[in-house]
PDB file of N, CA, C and O in Angstrom, chain B, residues numbered from 101:
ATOM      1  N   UNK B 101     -62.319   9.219  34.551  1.00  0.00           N
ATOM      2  CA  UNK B 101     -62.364  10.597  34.086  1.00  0.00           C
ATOM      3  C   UNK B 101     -62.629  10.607  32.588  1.00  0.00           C
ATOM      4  O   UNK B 101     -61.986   9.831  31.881  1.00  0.00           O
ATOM      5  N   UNK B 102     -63.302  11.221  32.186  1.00  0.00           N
ATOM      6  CA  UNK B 102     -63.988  11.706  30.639  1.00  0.00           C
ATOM      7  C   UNK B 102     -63.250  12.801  30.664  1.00  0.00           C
ATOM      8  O   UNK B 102     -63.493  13.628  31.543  1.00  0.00           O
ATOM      9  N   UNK B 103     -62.254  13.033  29.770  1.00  0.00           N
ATOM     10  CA  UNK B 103     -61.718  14.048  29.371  1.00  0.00           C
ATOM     11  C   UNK B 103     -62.299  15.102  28.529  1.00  0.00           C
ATOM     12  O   UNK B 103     -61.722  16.177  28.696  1.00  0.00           O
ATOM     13  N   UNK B 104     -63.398  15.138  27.554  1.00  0.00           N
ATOM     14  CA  UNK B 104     -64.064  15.916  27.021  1.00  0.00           C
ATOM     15  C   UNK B 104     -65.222  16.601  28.052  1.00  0.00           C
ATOM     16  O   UNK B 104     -65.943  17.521  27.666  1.00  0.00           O
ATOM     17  N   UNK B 105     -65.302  16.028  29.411  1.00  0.00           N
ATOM     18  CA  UNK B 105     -66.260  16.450  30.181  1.00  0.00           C
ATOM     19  C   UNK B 105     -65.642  17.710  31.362  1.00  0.00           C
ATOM     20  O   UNK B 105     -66.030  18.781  31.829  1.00  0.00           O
ATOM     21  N   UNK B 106     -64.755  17.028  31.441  1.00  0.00           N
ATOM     22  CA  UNK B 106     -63.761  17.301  32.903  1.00  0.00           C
ATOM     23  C   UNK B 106     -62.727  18.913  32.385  1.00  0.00           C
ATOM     24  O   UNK B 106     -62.647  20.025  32.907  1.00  0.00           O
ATOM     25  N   UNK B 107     -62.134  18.351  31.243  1.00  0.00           N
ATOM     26  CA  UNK B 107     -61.115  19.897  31.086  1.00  0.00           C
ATOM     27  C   UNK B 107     -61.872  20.057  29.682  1.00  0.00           C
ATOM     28  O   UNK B 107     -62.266  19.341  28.762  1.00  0.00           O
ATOM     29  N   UNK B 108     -61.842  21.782  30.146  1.00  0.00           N
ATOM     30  CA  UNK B 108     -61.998  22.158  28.358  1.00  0.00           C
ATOM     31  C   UNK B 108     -60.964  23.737  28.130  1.00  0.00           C
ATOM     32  O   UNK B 108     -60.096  24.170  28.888  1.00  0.00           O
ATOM     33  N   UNK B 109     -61.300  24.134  27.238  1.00  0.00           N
ATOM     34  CA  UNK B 109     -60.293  25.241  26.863  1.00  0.00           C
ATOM     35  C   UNK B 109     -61.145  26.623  27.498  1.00  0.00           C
ATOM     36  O   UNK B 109     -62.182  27.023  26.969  1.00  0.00           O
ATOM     37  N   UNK B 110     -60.466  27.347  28.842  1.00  0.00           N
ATOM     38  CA  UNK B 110     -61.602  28.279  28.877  1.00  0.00           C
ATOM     39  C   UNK B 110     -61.444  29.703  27.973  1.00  0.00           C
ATOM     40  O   UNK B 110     -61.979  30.738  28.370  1.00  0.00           O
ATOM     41  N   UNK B 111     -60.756  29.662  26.876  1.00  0.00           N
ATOM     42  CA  UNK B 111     -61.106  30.510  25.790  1.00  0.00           C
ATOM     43  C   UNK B 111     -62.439  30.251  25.209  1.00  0.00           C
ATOM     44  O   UNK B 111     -63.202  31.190  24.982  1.00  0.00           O
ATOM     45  N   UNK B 112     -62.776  28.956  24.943  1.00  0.00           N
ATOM     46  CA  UNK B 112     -63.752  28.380  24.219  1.00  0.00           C
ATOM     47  C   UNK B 112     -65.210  29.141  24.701  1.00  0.00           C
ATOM     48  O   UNK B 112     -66.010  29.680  23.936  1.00  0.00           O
ATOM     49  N   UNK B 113     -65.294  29.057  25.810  1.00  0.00           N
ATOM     50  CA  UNK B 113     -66.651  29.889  26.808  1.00  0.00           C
ATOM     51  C   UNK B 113     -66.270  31.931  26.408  1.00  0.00           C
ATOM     52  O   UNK B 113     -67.140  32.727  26.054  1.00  0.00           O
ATOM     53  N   UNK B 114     -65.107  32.194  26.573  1.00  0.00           N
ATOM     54  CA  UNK B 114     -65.010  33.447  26.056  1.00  0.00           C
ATOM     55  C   UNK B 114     -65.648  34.098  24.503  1.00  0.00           C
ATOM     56  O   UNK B 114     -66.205  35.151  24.194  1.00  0.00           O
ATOM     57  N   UNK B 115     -65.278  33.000  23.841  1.00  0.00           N
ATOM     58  CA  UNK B 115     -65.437  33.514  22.509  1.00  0.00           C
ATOM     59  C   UNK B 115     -66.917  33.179  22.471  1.00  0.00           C
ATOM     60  O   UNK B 115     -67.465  34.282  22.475  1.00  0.00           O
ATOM     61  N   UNK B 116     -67.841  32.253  22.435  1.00  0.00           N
ATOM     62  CA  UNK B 116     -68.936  32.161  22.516  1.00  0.00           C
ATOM     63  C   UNK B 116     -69.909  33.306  23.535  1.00  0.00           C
ATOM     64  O   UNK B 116     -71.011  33.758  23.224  1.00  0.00           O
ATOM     65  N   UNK B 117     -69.333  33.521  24.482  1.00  0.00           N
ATOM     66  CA  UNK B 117     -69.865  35.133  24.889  1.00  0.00           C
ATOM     67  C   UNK B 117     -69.476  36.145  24.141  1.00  0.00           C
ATOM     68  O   UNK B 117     -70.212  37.125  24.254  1.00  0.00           O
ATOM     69  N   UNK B 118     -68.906  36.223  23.677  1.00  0.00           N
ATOM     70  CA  UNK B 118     -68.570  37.767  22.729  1.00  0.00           C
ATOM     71  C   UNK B 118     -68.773  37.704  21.513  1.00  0.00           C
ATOM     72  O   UNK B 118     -68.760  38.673  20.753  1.00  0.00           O
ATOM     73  N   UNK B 119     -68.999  36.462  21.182  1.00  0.00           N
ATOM     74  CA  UNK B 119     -70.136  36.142  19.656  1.00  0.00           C
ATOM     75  C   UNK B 119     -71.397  36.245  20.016  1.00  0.00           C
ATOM     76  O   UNK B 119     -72.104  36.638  19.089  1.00  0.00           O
ATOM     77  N   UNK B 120     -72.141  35.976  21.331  1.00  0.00           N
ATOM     78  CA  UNK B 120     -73.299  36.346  21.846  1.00  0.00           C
ATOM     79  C   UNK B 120     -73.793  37.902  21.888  1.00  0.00           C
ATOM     80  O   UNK B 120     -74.868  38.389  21.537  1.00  0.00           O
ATOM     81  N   UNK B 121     -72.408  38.620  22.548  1.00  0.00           N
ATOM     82  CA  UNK B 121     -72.665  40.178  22.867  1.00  0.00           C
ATOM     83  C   UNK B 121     -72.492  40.851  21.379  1.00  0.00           C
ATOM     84  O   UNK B 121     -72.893  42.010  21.271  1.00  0.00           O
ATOM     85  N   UNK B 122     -72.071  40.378  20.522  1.00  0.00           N
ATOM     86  CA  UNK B 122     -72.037  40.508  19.088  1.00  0.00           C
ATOM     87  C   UNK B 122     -73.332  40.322  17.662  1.00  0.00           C
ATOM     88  O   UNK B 122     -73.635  40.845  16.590  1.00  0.00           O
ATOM     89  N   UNK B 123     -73.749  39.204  18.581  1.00  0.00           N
ATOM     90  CA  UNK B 123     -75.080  39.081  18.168  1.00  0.00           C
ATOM     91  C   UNK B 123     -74.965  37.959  16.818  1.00  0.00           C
ATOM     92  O   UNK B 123     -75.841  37.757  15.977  1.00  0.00           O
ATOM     93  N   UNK B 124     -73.510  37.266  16.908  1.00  0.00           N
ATOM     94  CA  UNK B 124     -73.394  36.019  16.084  1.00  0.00           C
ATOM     95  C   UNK B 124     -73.903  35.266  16.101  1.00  0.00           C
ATOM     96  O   UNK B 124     -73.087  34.347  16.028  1.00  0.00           O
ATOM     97  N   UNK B 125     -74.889  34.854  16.156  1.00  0.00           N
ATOM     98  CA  UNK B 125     -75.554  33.544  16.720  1.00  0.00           C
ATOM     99  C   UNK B 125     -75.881  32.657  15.252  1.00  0.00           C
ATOM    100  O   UNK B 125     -75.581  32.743  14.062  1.00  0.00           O
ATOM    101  N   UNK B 126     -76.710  31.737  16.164  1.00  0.00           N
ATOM    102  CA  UNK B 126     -77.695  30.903  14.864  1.00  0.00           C
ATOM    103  C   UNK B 126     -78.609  31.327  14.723  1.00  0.00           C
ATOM    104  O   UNK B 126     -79.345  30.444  14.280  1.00  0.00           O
ATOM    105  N   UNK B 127     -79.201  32.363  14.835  1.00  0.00           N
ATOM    106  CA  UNK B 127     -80.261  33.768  14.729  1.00  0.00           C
ATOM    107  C   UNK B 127     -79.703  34.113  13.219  1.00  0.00           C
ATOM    108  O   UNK B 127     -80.325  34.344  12.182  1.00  0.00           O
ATOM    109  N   UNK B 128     -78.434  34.065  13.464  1.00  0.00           N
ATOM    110  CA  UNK B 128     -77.867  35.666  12.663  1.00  0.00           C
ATOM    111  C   UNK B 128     -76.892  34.780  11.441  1.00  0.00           C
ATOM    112  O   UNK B 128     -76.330  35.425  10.555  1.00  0.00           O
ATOM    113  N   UNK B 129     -76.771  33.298  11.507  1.00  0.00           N
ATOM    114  CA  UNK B 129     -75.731  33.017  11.045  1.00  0.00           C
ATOM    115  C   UNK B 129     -75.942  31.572  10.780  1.00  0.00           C
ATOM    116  O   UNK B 129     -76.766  30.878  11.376  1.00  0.00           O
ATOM    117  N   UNK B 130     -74.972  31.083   9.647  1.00  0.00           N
ATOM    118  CA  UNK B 130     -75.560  29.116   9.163  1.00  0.00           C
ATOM    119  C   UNK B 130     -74.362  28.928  10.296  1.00  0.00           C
ATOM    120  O   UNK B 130     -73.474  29.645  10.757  1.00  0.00           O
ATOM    121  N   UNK B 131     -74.980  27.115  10.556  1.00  0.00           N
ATOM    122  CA  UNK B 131     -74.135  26.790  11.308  1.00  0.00           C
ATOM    123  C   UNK B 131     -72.839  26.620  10.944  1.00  0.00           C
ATOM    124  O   UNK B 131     -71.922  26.946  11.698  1.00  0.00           O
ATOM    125  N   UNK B 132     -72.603  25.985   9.507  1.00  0.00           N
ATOM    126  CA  UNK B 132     -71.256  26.329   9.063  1.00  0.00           C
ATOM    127  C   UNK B 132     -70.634  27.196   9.202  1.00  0.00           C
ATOM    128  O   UNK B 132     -69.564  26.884   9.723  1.00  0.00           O
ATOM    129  N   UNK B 133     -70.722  28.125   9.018  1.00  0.00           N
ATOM    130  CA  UNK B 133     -70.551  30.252   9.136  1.00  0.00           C
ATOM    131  C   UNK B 133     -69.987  29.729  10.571  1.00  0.00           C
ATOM    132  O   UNK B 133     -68.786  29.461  10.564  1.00  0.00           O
ATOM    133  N   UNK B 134     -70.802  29.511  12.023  1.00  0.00           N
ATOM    134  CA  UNK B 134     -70.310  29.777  12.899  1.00  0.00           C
ATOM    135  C   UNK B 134     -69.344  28.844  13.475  1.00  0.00           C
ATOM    136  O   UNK B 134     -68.686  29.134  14.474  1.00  0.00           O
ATOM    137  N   UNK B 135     -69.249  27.706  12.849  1.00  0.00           N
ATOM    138  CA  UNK B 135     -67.968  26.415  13.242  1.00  0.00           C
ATOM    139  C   UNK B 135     -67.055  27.073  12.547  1.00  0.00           C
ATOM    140  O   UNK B 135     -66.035  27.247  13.213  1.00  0.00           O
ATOM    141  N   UNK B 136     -67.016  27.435  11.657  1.00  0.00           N
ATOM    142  CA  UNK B 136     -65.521  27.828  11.024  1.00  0.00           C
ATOM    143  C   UNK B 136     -64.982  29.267  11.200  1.00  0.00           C
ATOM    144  O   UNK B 136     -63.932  29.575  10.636  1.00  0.00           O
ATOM    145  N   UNK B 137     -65.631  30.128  11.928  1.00  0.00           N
ATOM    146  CA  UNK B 137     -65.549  31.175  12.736  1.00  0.00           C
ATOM    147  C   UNK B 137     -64.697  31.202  14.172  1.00  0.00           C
ATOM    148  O   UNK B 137     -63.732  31.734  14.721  1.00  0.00           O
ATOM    149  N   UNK B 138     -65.806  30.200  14.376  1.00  0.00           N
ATOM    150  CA  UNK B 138     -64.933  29.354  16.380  1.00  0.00           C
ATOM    151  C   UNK B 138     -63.989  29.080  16.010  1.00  0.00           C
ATOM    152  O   UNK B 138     -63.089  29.822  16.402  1.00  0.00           O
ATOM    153  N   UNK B 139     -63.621  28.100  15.217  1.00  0.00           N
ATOM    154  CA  UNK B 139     -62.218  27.312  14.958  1.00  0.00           C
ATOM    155  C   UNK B 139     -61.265  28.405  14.270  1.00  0.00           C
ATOM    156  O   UNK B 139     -60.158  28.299  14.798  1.00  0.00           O
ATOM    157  N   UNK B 140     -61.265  29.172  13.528  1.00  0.00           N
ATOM    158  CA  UNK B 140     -60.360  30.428  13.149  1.00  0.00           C
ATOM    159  C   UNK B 140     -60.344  31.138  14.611  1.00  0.00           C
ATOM    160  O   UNK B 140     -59.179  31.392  14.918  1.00  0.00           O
ATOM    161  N   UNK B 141     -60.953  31.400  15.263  1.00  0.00           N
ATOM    162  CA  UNK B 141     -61.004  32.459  16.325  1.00  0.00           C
ATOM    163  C   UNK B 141     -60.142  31.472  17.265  1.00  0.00           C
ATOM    164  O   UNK B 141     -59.086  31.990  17.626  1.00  0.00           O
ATOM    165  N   UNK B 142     -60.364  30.131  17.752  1.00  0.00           N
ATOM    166  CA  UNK B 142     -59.400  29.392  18.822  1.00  0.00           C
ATOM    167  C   UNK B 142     -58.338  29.139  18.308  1.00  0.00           C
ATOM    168  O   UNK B 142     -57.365  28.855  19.007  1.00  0.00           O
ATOM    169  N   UNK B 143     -58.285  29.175  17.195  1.00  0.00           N
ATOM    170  CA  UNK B 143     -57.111  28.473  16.436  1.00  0.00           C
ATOM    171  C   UNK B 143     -55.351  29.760  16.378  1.00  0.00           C
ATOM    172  O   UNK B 143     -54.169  29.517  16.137  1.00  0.00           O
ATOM    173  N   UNK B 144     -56.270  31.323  16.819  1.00  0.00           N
ATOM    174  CA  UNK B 144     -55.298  32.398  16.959  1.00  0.00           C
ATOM    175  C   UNK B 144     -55.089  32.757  18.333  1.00  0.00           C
ATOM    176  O   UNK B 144     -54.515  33.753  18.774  1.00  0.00           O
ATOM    177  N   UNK B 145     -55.706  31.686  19.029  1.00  0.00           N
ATOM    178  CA  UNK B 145     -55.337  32.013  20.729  1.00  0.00           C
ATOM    179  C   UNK B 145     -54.782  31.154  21.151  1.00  0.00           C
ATOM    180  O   UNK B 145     -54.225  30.466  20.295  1.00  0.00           O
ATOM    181  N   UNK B 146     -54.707  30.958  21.784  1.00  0.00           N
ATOM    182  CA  UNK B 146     -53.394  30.048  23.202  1.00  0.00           C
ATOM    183  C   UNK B 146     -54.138  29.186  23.690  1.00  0.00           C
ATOM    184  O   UNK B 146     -55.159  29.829  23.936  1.00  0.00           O
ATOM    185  N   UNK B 147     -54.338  28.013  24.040  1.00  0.00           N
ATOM    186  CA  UNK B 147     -55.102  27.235  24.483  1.00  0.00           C
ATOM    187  C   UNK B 147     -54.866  27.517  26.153  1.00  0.00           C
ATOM    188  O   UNK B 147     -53.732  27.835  26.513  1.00  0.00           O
ATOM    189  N   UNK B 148     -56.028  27.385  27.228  1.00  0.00           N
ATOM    190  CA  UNK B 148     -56.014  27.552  28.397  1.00  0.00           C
ATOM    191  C   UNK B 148     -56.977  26.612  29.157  1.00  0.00           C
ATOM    192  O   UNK B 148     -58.095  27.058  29.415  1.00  0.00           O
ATOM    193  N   UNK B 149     -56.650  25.318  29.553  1.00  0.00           N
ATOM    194  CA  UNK B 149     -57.332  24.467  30.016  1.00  0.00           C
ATOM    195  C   UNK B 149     -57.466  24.677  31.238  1.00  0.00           C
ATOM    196  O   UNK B 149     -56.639  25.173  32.003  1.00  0.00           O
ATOM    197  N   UNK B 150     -58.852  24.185  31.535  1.00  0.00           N
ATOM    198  CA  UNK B 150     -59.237  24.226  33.018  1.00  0.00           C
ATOM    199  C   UNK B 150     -59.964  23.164  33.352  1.00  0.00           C
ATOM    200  O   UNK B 150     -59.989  22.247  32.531  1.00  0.00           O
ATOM    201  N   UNK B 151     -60.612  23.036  34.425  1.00  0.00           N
ATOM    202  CA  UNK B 151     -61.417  22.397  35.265  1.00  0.00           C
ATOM    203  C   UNK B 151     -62.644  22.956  35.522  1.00  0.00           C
ATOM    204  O   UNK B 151     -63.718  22.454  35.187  1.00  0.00           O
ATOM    205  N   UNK B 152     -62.508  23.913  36.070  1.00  0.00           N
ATOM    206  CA  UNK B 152     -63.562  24.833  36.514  1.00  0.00           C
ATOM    207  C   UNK B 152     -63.304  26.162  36.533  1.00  0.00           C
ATOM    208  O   UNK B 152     -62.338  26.731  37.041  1.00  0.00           O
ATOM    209  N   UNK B 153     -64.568  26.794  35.732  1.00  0.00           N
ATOM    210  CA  UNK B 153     -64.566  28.392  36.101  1.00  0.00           C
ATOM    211  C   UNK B 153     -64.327  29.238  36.853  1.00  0.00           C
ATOM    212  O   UNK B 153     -63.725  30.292  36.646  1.00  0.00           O
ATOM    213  N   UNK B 154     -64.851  28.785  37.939  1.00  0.00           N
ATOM    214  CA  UNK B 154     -64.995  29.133  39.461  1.00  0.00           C
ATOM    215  C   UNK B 154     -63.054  29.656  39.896  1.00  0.00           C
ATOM    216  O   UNK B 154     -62.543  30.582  40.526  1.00  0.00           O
ATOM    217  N   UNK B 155     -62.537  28.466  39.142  1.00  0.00           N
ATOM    218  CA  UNK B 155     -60.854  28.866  39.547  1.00  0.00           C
ATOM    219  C   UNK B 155     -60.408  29.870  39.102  1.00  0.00           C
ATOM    220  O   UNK B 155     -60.014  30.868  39.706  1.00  0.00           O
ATOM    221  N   UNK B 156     -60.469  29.538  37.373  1.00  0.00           N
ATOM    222  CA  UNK B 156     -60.341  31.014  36.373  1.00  0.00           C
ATOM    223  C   UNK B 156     -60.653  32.063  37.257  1.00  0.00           C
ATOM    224  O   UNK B 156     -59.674  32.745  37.562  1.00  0.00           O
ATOM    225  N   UNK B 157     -61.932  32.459  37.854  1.00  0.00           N
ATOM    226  CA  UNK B 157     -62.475  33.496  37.997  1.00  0.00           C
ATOM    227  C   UNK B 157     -61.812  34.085  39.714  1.00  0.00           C
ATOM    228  O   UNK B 157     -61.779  35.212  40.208  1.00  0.00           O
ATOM    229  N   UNK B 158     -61.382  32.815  40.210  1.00  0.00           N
ATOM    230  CA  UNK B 158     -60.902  33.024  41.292  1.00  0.00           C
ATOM    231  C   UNK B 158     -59.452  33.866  41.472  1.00  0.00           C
ATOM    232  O   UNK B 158     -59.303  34.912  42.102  1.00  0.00           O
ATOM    233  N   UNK B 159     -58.308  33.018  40.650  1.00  0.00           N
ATOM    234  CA  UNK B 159     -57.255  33.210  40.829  1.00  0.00           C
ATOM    235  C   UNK B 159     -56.766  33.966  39.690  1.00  0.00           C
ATOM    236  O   UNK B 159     -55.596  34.324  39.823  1.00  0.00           O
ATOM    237  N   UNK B 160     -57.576  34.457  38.145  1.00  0.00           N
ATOM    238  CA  UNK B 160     -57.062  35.178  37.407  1.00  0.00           C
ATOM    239  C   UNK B 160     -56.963  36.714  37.421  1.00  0.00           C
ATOM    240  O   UNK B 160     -57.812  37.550  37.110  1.00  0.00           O
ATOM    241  N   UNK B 161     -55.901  36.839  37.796  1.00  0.00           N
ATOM    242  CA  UNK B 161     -55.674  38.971  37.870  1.00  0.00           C
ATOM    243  C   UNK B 161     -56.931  39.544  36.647  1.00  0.00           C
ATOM    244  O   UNK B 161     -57.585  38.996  35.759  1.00  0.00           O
ATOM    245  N   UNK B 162     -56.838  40.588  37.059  1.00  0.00           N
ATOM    246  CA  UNK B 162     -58.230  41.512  36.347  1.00  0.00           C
ATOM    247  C   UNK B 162     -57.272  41.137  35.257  1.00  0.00           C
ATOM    248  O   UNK B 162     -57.514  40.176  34.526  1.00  0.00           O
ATOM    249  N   UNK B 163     -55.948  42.031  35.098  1.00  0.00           N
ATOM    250  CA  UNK B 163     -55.349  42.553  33.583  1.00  0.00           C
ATOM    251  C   UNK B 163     -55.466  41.398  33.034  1.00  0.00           C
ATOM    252  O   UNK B 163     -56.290  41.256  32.130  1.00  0.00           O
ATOM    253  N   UNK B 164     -54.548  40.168  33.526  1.00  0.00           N
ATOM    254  CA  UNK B 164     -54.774  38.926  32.708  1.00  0.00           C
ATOM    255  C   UNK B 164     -55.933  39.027  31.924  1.00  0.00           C
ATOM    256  O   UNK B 164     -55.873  38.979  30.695  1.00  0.00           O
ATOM    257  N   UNK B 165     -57.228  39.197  32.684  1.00  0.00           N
ATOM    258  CA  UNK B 165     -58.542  38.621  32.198  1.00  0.00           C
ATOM    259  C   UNK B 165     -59.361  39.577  31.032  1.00  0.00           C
ATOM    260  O   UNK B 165     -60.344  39.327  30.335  1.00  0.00           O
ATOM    261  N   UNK B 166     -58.762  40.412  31.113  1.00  0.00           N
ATOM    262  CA  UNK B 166     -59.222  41.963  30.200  1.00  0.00           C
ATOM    263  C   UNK B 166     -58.250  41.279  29.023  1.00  0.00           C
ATOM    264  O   UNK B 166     -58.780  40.728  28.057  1.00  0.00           O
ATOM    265  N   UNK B 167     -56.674  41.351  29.173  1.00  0.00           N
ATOM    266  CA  UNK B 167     -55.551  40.932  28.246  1.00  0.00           C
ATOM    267  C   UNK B 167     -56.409  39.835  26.745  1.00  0.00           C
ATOM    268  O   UNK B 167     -56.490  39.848  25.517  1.00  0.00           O
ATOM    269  N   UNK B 168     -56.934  38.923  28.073  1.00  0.00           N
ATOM    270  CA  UNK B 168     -57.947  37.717  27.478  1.00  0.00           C
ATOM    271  C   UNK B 168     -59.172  38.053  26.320  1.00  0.00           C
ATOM    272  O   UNK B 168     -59.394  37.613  25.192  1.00  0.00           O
ATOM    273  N   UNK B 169     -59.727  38.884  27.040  1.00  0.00           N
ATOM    274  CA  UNK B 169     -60.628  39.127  26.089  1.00  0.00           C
ATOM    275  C   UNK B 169     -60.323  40.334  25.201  1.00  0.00           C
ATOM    276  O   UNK B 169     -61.246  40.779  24.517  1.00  0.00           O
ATOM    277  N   UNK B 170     -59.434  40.757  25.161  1.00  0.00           N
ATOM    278  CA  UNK B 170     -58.795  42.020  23.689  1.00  0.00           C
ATOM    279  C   UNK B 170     -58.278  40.812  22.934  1.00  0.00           C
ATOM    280  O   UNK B 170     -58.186  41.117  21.745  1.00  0.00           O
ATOM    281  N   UNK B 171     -57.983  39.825  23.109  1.00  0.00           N
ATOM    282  CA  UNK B 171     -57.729  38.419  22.568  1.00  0.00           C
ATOM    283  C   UNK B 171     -58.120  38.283  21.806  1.00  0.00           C
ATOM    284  O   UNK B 171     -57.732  38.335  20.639  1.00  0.00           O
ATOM    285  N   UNK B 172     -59.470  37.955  22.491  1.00  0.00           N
ATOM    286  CA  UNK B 172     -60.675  37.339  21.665  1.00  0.00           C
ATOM    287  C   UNK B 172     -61.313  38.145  20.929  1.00  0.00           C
ATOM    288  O   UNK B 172     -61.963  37.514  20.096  1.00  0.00           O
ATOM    289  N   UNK B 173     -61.491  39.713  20.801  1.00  0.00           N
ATOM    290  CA  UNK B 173     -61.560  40.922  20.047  1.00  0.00           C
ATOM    291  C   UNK B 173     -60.867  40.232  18.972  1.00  0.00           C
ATOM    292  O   UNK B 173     -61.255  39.638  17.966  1.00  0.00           O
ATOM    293  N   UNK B 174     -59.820  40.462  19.438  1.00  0.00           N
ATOM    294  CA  UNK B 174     -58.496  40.536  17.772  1.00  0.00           C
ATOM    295  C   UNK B 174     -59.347  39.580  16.761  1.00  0.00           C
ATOM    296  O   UNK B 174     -60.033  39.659  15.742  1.00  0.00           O
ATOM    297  N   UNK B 175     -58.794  38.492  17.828  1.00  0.00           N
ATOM    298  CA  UNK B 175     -59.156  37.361  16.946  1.00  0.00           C
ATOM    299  C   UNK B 175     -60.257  36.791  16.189  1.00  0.00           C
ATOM    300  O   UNK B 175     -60.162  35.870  15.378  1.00  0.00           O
ATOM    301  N   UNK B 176     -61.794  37.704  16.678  1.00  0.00           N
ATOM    302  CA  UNK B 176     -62.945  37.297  16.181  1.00  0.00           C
ATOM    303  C   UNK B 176     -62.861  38.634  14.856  1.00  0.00           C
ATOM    304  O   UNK B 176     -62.946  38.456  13.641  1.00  0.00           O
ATOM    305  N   UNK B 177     -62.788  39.135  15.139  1.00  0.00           N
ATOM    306  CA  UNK B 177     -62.147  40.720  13.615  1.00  0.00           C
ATOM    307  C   UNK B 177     -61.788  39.741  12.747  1.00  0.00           C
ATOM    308  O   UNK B 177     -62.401  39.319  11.766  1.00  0.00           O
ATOM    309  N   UNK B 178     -60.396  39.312  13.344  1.00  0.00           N
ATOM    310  CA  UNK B 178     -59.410  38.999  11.745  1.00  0.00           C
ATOM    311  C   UNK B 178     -60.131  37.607  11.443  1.00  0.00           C
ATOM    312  O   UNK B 178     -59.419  37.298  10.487  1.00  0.00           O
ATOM    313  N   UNK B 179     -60.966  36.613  11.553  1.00  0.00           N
ATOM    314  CA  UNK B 179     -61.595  35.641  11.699  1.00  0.00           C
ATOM    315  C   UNK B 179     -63.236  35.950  10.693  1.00  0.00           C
ATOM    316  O   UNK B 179     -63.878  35.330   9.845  1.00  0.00           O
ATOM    317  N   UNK B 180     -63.334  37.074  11.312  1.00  0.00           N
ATOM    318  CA  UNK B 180     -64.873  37.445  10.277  1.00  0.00           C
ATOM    319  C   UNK B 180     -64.130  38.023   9.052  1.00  0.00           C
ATOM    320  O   UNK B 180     -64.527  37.744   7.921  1.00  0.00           O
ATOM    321  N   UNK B 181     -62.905  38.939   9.282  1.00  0.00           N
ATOM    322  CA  UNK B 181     -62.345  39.221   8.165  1.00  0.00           C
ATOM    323  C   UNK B 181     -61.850  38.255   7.027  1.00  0.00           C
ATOM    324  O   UNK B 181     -62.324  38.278   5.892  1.00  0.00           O
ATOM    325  N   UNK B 182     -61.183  37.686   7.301  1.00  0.00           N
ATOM    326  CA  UNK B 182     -60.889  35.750   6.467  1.00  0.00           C
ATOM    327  C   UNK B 182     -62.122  35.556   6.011  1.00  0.00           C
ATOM    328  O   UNK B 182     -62.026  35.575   4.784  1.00  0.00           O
ATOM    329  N   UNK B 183     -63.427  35.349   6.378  1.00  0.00           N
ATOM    330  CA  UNK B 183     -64.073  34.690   6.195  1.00  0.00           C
ATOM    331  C   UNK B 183     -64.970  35.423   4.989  1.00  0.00           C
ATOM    332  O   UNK B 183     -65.268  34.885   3.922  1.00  0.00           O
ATOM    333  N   UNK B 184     -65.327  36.757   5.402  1.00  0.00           N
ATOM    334  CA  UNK B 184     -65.786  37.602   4.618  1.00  0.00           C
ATOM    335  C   UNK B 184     -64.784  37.990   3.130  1.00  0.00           C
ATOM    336  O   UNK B 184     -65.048  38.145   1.938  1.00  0.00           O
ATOM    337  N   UNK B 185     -63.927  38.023   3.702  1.00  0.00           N
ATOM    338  CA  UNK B 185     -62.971  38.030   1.923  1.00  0.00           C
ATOM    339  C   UNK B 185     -62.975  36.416   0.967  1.00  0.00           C
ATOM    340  O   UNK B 185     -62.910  36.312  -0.258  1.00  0.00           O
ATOM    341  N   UNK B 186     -63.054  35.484   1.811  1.00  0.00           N
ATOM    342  CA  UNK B 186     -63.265  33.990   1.263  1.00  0.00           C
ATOM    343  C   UNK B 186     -64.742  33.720   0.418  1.00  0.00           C
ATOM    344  O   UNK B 186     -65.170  32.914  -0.407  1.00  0.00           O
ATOM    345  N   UNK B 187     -65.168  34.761   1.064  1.00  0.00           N
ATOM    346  CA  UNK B 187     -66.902  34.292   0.665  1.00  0.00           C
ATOM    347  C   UNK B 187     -67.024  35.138  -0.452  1.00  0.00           C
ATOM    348  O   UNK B 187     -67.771  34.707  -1.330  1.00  0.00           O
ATOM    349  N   UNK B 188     -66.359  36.495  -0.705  1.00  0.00           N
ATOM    350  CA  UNK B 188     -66.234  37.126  -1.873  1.00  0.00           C
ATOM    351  C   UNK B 188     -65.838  36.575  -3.636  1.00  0.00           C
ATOM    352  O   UNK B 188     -66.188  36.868  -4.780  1.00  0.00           O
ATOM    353  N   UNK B 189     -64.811  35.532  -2.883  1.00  0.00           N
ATOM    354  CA  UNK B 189     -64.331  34.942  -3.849  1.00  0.00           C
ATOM    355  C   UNK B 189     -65.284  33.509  -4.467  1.00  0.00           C
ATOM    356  O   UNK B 189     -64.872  32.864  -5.431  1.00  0.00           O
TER     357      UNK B 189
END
């Protein structure tokens, strides 16, 4: 088993969709900008390891999964916010 292959954090896939529907990309953004964005943004959530999506998507209640992504809301705000007051300075 490869552990970097097998489990990962499925916040990690959340936040990268809602930096997508956001329009964060490497379009829009240096890659630095967006590593230290991810890592502020995972770094204010809960880690949630999985295996596979397919389970997440199986066995997680709606609210849970909504709960999840107002999460990842918060956390990508106060994350661009940090970052944007850092860059001021």
């Amino acid at each position: 088993m490869k552990l970097h292959d097998d489990v990962h954090n499925y916040y990690e896939n959340l936040v990268v969709h809602k930096l997508q529907q956001m329009n964060i990309t490497e379009d829009t953004k240096d890659t630095d900008y967006l590593a230290d964005l991810c890592c502020l943004v995972l770094n204010q959530l809960p880690p949630r390891y999985i295996r596979y999506e397919v389970d997440m998507a199986f066995y997680m209640p709606q609210a849970e999964r909504l709960q999840m992504e107002m999460n990842v809301d918060s956390a990508i705000r106060s994350a661009i916010k940090f970052l944007t007051e850092r860059d001021k300075r």
